[in-house]
N, C-alpha and C positions, 0 to 999 in steps of 0.2 A: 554519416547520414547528412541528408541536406535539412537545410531550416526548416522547411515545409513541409519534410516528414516529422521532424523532431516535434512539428507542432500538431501535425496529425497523431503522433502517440500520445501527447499530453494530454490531446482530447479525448483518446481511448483511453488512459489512463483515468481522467475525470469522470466518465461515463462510468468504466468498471466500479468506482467508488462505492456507491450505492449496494452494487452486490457482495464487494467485501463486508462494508461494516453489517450489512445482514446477516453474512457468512459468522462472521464475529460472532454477532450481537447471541445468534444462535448458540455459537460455542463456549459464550458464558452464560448463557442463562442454562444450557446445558450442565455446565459445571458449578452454578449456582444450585441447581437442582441434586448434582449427586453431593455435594457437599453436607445438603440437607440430608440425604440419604445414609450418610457417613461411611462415600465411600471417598476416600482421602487420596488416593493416588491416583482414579479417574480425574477428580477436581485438577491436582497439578499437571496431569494430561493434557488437558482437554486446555486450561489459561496457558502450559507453554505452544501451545500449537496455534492459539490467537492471537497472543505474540511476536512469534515469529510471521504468522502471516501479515499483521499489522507492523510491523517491524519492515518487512522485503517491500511492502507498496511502498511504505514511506523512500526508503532507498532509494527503490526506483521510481519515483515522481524526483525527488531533488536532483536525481542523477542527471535528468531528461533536462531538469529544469536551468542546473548548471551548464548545461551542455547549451541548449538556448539560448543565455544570456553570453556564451562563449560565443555562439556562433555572431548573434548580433552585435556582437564587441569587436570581432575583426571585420563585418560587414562592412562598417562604421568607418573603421582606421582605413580600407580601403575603397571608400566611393566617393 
């Protein structure tokens, strides 16, 4: 990928932001809810699955992000 894309995903990555931690925020108050309910294996459900989705963004933002700083670093050595 060229720089320019790399920086257009960041961007759509930054944007998407908002509607993960919503996605989230839903998935544990969700699990906060059946917890109360005392149902015990929805709860660890429901927090590994926000997790893992909080977990893959994070990835893939440092991935984009190292990739970026890669690309600008030979930009660099060659202009």
């Amino acid at each position: 990928m060229t720089l320019e894309e790399l920086v257009l995903e960041e961007t759509k990555m930054k944007s998407g932001a908002t509607a993960s931690a919503f996605f989230i925020g839903m998935l544990v108050g969700i699990a906060v809810w059946s917890a109360t309910s005392g149902k015990f294996l929805i709860t660890i459900g429901l927090l590994s699955v926000a997790f893992f989705v909080g977990h893959k963004n994070s990835q893939t933002n440092k991935a984009i992000q190292a990739e970026i700083i890669r690309k600008k670093s030979v930009d660099q050595l060659f202009c």
